[in-house]
OpenMM code with the backbone's topology and positions (N, CA, C; nanometers):
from openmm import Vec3, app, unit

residues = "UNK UNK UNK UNK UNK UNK UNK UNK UNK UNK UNK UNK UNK UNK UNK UNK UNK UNK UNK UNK UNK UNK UNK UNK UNK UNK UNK UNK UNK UNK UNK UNK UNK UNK UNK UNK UNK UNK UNK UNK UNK UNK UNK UNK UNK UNK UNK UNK UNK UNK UNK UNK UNK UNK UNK UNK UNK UNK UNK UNK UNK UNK UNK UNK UNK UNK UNK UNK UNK UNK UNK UNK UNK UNK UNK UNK UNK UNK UNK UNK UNK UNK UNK UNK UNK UNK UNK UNK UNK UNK UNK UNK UNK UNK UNK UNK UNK UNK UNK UNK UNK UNK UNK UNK UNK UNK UNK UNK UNK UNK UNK UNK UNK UNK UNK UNK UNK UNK UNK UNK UNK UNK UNK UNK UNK UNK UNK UNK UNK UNK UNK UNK UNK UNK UNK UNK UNK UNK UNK UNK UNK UNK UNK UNK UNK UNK UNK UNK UNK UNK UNK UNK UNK UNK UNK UNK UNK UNK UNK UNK UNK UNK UNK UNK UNK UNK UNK UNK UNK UNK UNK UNK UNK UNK".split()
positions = [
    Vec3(6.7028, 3.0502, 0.4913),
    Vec3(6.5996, 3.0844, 0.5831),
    Vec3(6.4922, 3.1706, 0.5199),
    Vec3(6.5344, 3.2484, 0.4353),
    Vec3(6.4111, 3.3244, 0.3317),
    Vec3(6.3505, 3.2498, 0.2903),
    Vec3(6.3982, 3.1257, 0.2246),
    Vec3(6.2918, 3.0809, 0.1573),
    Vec3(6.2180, 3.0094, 0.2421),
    Vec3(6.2306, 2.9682, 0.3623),
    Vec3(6.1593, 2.9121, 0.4900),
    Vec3(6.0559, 2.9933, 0.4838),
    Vec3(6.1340, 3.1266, 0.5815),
    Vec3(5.9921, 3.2019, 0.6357),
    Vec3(5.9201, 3.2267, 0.5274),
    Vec3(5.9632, 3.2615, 0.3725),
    Vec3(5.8272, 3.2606, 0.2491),
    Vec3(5.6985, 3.1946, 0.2450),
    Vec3(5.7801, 3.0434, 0.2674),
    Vec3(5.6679, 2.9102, 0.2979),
    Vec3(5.6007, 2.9064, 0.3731),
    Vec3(5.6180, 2.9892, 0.5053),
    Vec3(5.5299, 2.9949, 0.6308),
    Vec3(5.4626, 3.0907, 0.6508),
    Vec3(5.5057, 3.1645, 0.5871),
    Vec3(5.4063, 3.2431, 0.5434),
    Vec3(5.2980, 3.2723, 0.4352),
    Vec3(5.3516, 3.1820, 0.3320),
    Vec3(5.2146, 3.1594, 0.2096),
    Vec3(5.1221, 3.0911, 0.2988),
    Vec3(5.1489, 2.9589, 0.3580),
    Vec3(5.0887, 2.9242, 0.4879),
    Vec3(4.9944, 3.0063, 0.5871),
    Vec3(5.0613, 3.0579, 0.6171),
    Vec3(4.9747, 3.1468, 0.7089),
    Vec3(4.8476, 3.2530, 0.6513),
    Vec3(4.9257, 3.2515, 0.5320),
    Vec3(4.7899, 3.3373, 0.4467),
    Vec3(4.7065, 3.2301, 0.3649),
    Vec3(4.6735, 3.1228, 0.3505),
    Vec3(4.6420, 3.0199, 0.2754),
    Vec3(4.5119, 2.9648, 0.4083),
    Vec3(4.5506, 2.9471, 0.5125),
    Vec3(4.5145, 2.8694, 0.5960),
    Vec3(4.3938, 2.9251, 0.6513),
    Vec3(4.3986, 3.0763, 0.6715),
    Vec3(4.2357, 3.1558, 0.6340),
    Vec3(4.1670, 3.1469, 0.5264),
    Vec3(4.2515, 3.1223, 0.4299),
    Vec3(4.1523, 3.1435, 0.3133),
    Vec3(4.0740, 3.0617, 0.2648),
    Vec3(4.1603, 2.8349, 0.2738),
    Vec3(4.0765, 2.7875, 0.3274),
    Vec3(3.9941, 2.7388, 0.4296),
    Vec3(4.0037, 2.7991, 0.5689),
    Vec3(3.8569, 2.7905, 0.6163),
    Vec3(3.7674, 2.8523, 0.6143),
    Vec3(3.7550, 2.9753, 0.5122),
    Vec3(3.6790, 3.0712, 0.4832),
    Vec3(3.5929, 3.0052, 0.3348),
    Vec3(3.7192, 2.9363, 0.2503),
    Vec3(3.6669, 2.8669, 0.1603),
    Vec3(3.5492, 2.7402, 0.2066),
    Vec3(3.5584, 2.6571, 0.2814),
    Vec3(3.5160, 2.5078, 0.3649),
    Vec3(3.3987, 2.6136, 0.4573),
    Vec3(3.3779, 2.7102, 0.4694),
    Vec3(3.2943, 2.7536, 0.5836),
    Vec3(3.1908, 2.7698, 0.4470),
    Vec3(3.2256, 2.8578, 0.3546),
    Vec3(3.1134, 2.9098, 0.2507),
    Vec3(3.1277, 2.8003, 0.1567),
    Vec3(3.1569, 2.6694, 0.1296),
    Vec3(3.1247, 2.5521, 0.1145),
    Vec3(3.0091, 2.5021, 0.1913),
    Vec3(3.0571, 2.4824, 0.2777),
    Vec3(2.9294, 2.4202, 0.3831),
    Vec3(2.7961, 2.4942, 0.3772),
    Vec3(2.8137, 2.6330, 0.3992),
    Vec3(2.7242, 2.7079, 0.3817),
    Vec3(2.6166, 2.7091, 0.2861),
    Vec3(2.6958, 2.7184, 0.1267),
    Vec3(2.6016, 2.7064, 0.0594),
    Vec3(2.5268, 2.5506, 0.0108),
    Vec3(2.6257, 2.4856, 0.0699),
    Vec3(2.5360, 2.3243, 0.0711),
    Vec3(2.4485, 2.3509, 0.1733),
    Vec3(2.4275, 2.3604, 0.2475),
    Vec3(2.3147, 2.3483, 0.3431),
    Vec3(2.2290, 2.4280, 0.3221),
    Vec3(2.2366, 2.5592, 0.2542),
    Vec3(2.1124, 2.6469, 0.1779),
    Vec3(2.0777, 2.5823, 0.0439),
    Vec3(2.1188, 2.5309, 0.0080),
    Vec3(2.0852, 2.4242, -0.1588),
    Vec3(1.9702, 2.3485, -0.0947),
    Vec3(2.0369, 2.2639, -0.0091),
    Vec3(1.9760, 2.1404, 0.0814),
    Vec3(1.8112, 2.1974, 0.1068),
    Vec3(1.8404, 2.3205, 0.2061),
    Vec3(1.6816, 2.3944, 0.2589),
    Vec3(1.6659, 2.4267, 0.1518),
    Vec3(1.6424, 2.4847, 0.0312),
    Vec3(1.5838, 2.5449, -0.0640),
    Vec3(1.5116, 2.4263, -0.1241),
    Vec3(1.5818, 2.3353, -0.1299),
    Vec3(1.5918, 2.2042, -0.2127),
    Vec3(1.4547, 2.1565, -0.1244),
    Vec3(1.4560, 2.1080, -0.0129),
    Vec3(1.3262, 2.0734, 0.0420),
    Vec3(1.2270, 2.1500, 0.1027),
    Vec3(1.2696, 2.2867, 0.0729),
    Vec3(1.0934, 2.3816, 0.0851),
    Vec3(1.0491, 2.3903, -0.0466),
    Vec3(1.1295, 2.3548, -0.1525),
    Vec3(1.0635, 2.3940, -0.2944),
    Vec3(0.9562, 2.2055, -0.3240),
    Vec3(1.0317, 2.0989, -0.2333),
    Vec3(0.9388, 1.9590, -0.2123),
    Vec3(0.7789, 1.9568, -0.1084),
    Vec3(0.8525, 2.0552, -0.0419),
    Vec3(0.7560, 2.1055, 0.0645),
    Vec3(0.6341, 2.1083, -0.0051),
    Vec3(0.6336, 2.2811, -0.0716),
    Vec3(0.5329, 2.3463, -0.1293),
    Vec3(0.4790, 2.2955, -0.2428),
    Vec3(0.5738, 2.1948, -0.3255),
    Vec3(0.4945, 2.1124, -0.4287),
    Vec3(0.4120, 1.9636, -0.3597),
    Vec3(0.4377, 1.9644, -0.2531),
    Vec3(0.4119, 1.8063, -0.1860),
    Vec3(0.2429, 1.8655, -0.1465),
    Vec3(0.2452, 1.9946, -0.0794),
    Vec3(0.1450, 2.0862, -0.0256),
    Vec3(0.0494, 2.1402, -0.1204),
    Vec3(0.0703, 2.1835, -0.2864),
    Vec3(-0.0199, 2.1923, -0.3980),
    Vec3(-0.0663, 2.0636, -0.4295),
    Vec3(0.0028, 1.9851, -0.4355),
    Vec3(-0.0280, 1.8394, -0.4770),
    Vec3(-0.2008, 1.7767, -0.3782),
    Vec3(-0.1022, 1.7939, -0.2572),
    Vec3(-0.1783, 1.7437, -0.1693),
    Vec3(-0.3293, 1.8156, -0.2013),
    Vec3(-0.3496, 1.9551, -0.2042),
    Vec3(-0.4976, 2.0679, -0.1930),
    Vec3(-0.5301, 1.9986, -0.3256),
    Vec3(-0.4952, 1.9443, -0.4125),
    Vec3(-0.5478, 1.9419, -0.5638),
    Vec3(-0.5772, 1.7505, -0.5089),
    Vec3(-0.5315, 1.6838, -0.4578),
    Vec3(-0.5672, 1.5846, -0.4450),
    Vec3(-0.6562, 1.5171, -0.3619),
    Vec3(-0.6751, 1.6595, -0.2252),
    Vec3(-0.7959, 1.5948, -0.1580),
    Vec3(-0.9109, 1.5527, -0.2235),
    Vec3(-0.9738, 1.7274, -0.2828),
    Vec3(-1.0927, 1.5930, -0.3359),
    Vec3(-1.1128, 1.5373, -0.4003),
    Vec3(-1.0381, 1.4800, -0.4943),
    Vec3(-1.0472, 1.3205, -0.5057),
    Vec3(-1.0483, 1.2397, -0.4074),
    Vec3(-0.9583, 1.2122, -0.3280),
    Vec3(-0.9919, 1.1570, -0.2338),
    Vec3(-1.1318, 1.1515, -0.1594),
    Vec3(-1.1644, 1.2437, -0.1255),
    Vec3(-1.2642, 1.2130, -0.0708),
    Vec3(-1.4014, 1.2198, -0.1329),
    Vec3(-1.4065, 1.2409, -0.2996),
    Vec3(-1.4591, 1.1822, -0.3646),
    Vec3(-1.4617, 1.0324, -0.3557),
    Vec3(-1.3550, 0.9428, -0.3754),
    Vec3(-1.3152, 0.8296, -0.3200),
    Vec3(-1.3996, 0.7643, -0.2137),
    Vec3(-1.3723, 0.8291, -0.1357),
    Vec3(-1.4340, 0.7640, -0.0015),
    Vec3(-1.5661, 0.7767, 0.0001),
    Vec3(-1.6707, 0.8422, -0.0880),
    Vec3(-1.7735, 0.9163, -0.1192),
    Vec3(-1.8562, 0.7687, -0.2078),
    Vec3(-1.7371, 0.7358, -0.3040),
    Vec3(-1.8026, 0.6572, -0.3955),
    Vec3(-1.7975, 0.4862, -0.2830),
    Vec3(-1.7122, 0.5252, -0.2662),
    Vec3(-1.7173, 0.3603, -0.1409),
    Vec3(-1.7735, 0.3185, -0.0435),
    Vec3(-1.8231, 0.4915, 0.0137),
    Vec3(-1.9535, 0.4534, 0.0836),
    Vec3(-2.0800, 0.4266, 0.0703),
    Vec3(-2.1320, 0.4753, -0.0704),
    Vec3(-2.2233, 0.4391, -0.1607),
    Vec3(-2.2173, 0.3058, -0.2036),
    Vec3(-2.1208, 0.2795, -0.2169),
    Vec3(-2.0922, 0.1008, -0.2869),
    Vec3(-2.1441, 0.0567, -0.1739),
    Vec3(-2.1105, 0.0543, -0.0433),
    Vec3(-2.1421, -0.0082, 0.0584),
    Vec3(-2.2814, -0.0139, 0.0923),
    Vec3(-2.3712, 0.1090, 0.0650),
    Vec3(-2.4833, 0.1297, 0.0717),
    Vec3(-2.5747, 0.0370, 0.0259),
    Vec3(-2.5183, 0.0487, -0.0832),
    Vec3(-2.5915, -0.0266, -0.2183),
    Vec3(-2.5542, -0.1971, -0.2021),
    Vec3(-2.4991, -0.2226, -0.1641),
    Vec3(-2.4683, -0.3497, -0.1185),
    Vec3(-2.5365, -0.4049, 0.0354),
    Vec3(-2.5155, -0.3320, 0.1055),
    Vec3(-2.5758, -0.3485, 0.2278),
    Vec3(-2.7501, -0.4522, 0.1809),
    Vec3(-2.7528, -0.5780, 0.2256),
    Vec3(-2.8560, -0.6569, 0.2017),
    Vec3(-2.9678, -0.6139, 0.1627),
    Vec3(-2.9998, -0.5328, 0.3054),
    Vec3(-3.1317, -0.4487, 0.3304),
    Vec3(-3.1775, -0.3767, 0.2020),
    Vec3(-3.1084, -0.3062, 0.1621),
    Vec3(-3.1077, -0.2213, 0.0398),
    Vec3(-3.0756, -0.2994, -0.0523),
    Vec3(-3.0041, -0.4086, -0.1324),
    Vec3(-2.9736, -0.4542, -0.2060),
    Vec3(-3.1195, -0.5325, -0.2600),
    Vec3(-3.1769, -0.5933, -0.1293),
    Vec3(-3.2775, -0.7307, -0.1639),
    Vec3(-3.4458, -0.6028, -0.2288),
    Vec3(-3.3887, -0.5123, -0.1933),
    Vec3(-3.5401, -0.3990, -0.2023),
    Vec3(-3.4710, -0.3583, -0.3493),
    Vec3(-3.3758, -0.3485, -0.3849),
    Vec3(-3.3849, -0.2252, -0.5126),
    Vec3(-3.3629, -0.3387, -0.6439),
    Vec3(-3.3395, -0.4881, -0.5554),
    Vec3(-3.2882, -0.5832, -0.6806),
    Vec3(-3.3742, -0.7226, -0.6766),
    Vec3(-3.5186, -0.6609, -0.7377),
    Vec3(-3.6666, -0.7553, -0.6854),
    Vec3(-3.6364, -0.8925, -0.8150),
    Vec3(-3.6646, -1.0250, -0.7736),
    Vec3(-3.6594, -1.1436, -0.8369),
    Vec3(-3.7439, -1.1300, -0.9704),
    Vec3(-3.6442, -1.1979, -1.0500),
    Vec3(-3.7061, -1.2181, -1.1776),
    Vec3(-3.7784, -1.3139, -1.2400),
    Vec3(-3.7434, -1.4171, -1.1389),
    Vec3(-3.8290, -1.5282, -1.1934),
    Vec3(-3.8147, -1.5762, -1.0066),
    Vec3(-3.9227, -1.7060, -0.9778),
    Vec3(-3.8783, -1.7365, -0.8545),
    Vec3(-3.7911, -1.8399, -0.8664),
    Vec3(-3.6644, -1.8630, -0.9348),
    Vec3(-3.5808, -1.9492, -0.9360),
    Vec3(-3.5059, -1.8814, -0.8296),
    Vec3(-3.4397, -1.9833, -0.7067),
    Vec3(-3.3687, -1.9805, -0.6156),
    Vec3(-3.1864, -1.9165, -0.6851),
    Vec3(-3.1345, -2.0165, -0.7571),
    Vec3(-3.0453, -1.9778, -0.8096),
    Vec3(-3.0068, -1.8984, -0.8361),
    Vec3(-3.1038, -1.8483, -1.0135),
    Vec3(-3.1260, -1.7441, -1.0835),
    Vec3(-3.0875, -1.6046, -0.9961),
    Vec3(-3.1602, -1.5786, -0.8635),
    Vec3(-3.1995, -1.4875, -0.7959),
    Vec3(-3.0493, -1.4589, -0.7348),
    Vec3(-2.9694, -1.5808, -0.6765),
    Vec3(-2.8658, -1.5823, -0.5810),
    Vec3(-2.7948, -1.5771, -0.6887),
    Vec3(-2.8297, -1.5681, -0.8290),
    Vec3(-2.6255, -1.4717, -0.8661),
    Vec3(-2.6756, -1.3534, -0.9545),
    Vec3(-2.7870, -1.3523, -0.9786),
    Vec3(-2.8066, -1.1750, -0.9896),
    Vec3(-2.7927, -1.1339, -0.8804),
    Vec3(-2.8139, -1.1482, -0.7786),
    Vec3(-2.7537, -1.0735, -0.6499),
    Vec3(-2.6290, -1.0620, -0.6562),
    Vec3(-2.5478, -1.1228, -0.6454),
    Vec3(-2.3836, -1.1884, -0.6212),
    Vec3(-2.3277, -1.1047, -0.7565),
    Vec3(-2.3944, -1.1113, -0.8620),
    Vec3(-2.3418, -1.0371, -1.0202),
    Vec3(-2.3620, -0.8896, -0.9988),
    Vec3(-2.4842, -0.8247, -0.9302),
    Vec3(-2.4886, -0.7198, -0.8946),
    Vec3(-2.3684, -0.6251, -0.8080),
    Vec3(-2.3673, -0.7335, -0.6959),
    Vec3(-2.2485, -0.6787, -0.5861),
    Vec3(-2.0960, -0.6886, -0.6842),
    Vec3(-2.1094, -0.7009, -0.7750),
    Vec3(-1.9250, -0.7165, -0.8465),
    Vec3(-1.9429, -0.6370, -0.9593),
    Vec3(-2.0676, -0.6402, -0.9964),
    Vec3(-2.0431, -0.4645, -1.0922),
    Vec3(-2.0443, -0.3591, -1.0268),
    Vec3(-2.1221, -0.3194, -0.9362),
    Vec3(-2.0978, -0.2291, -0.8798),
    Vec3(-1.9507, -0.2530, -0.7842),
    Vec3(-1.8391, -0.2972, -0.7620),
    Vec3(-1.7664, -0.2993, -0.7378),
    Vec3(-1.6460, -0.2686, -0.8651),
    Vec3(-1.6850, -0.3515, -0.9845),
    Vec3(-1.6244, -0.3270, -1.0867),
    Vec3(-1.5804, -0.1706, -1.1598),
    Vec3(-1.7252, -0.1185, -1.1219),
    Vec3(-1.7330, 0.0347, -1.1400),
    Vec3(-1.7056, 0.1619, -1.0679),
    Vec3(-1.5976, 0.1002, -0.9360),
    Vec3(-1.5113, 0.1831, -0.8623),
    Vec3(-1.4072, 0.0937, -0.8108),
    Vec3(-1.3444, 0.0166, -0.9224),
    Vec3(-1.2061, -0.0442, -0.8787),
    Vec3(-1.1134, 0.0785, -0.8829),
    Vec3(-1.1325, 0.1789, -0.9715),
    Vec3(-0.9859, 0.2862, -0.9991),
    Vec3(-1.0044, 0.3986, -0.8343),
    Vec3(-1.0751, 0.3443, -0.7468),
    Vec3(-1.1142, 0.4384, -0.5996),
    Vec3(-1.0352, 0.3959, -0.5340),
    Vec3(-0.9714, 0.2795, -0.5153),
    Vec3(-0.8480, 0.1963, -0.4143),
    Vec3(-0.6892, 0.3155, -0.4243),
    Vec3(-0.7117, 0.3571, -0.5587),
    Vec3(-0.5571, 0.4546, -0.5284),
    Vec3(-0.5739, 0.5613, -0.4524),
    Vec3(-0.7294, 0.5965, -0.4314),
    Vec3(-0.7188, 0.7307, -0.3588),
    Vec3(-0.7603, 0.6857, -0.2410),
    Vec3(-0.7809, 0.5471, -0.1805),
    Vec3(-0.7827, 0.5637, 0.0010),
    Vec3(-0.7025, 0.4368, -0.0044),
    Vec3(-0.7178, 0.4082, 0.1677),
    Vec3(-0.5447, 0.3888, 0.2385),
    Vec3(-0.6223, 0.1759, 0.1777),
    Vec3(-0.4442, 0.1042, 0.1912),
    Vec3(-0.4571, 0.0085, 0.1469),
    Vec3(-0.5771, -0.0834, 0.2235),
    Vec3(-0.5350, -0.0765, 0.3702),
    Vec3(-0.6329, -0.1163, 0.5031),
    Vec3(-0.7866, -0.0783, 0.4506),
    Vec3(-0.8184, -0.0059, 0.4217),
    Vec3(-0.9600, 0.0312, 0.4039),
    Vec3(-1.0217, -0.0198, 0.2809),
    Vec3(-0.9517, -0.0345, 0.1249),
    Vec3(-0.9860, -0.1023, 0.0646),
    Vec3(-1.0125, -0.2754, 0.0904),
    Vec3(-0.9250, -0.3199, 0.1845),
    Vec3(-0.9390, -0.4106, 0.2018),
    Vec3(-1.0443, -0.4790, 0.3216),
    Vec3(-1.0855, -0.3776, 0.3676),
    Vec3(-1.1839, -0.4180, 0.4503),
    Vec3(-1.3447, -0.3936, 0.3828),
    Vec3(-1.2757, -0.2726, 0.3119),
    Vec3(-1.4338, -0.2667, 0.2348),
    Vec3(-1.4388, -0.4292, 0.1187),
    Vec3(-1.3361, -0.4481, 0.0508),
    Vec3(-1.2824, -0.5824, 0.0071),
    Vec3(-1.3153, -0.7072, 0.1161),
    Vec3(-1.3469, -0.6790, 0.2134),
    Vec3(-1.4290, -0.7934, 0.3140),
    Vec3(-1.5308, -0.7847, 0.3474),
    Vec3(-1.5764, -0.6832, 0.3365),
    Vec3(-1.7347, -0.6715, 0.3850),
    Vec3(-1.8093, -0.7025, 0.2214),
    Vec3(-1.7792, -0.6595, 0.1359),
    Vec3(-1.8018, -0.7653, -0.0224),
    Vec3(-1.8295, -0.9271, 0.0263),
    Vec3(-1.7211, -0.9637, 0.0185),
    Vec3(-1.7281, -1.1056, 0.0511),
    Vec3(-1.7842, -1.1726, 0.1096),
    Vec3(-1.7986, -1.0867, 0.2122),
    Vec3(-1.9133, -1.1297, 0.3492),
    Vec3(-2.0341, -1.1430, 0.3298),
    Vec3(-2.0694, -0.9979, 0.2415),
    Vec3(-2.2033, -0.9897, 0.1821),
    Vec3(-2.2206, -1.1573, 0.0696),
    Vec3(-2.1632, -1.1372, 0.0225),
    Vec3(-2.1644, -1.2610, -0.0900),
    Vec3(-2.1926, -1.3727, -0.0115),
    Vec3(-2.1241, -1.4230, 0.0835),
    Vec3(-2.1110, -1.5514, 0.1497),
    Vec3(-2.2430, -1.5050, 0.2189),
    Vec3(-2.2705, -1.4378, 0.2463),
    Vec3(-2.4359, -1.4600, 0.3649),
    Vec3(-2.5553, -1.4797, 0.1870),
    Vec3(-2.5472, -1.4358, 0.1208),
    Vec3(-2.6313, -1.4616, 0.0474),
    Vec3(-2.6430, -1.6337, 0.0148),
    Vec3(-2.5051, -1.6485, -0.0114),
    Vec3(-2.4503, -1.8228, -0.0658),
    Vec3(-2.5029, -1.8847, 0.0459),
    Vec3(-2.4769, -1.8638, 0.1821),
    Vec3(-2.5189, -1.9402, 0.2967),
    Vec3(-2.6668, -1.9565, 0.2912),
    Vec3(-2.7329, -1.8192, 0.2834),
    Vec3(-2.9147, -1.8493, 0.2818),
    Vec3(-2.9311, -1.9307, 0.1536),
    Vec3(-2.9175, -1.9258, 0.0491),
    Vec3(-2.9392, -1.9915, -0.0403),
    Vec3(-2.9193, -2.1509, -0.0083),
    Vec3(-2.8334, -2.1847, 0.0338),
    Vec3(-2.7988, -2.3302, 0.0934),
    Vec3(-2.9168, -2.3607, 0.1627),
    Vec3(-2.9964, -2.2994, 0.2775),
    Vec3(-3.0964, -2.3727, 0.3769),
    Vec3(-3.2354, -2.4358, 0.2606),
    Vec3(-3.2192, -2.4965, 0.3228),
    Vec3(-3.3456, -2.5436, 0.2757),
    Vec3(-3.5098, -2.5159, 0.2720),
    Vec3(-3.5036, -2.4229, 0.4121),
    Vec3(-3.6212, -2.3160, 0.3747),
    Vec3(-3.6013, -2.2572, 0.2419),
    Vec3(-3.5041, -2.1582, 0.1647),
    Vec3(-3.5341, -2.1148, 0.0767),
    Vec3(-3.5312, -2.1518, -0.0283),
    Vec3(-3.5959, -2.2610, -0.1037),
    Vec3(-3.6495, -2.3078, -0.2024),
    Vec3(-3.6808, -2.1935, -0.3298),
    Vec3(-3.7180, -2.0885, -0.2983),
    Vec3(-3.7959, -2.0278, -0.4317),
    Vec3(-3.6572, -1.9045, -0.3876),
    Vec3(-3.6950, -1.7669, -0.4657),
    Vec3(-3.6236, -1.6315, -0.4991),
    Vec3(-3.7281, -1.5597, -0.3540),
    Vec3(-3.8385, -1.5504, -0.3608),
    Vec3(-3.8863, -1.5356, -0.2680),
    Vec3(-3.8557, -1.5354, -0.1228),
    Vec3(-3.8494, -1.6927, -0.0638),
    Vec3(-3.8069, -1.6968, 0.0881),
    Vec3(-3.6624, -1.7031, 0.0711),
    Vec3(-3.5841, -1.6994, -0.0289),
    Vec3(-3.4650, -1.6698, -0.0090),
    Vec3(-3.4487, -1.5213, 0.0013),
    Vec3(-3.5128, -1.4560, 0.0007),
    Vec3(-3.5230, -1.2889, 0.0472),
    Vec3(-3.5606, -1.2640, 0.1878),
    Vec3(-3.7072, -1.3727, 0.2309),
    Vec3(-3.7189, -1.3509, 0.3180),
    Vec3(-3.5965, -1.4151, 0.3978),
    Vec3(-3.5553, -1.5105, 0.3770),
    Vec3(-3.4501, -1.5533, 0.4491),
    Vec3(-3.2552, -1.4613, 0.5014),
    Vec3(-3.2269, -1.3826, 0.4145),
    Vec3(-3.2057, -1.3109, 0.3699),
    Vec3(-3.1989, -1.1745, 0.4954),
    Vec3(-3.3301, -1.1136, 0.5206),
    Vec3(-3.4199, -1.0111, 0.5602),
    Vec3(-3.3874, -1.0598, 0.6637),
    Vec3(-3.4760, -1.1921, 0.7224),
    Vec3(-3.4768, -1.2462, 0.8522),
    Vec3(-3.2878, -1.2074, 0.9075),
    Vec3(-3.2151, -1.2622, 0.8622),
    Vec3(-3.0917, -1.2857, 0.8983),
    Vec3(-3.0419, -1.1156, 0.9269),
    Vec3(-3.0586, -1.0379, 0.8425),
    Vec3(-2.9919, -0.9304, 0.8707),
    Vec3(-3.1341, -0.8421, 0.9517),
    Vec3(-3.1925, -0.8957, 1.0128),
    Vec3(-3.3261, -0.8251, 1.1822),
    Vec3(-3.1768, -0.8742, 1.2586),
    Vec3(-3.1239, -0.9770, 1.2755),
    Vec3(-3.0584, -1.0355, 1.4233),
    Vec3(-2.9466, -1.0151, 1.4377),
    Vec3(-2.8771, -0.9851, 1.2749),
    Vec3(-2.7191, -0.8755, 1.3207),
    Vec3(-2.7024, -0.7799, 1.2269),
    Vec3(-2.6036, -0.6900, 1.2110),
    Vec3(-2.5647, -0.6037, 1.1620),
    Vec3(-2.5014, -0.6232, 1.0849),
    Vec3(-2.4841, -0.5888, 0.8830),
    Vec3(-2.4719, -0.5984, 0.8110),
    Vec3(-2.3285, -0.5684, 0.7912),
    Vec3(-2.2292, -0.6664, 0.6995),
    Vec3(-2.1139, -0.6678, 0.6755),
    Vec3(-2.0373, -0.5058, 0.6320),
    Vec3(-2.1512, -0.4835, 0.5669),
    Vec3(-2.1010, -0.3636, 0.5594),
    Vec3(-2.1233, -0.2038, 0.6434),
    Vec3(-2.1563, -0.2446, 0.7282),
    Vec3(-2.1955, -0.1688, 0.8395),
    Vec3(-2.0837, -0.1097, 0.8607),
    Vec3(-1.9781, -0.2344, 0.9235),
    Vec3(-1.8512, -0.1908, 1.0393),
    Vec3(-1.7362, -0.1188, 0.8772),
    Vec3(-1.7197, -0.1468, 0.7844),
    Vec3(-1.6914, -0.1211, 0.6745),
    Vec3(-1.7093, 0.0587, 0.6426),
    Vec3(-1.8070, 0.0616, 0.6418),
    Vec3(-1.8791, 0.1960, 0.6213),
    Vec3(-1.8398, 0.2732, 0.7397),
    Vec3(-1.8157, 0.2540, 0.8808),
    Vec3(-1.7844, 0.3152, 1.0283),
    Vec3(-1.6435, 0.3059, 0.9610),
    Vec3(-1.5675, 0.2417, 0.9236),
    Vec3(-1.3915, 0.2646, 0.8844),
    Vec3(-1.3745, 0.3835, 0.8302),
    Vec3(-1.5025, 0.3575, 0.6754),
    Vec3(-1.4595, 0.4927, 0.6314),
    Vec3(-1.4689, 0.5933, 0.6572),
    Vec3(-1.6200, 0.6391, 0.7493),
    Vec3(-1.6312, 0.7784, 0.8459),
    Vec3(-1.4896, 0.7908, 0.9071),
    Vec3(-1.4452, 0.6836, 1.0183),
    Vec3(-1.3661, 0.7145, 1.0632),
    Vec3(-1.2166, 0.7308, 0.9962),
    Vec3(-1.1965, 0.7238, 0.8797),
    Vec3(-1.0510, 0.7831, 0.8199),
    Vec3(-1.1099, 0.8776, 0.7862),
    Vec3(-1.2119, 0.9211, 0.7176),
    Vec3(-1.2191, 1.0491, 0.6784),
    Vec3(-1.1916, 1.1595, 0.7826),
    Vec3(-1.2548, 1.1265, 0.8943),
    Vec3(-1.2553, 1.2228, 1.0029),
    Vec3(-1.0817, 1.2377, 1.0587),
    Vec3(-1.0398, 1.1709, 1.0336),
    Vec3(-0.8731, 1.1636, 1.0512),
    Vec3(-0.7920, 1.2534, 0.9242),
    Vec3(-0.8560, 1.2604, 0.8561),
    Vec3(-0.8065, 1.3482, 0.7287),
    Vec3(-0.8256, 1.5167, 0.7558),
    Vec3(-0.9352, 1.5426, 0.8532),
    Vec3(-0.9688, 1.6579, 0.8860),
    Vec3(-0.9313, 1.6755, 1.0468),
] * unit.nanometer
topology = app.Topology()
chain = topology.addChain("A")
for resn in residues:
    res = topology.addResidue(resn, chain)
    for name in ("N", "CA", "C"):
        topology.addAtom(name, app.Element.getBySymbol(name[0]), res)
């Protein structure tokens, strides 16, 4: 029987010690854990202050692209070189893709949706140029401008609603 009650009693002293052990187990896992993600926190939070403006450098340079593309402005700052119809309709079209060329590395700093719409209002622009060029009024570099001009008096330019995206994410950022 001694050596019984011995056993039940190492027991009895064992059985505090591990749930005292399993309590300050747990314990310090779950302070690892919080330490562990306020130290992700505050680097996620430097990251972020050092990365806005770029970003909105970003959005800065894409609204300018848009600018500069926008017809209105495009057909005024990019006057015909010869009156060849053609000639005229892919220096236009060559214009709108360098200046696109020269802020492809701007897509990592805004959201995928927005590149891709500014990525449609491009296209759009392109295809309304390709379309006037097709009529048969515009024969020369000339009335293919005016043609051009005429078209964007009666709606609003592809890159209009493009350019309203990006105001409006920016303003979502603040």
């Amino acid at each position: 029987m001694d050596y019984s009650q011995r056993l039940i009693d190492l027991f009895m002293y064992m059985i505090p010690s591990l749930v005292v052990g399993l309590l300050a187990y747990y314990f310090f896992k779950e302070h690892t854990k919080n330490e562990d993600g306020r130290r992700r926190f505050l680097l996620k939070k430097d990251l972020e202050v050092s990365a806005l403006p770029l970003r909105l450098q970003a959005y800065e340079r894409m609204a300018l692209y848009l600018e500069r593309i926008s017809p209105n402005k495009l057909l005024i700052r990019i006057p015909p070189i010869s009156s060849n119809r053609e000639e005229y309709e892919s220096l236009l079209i060559q214009t709108i893709e360098n200046e696109l060329e020269h802020n492809l590395s701007q897509q990592i700093y805004i959201s995928e949706k927005c590149w891709n719409i500014i990525s449609a209002a491009k296209n759009a622009t392109i295809q309304l140029i390709r379309k006037a060029s097709l009529l048969k009024k515009s024969d020369t570099a000339e009335k293919l401008r005016e043609v051009i001009l005429t078209e964007m008096m009666e709606r609003r330019a592809p890159s209009d609603a493009a350019l309203s995206f990006i105001k409006e994410e920016v303003s979502e950022i603040f």
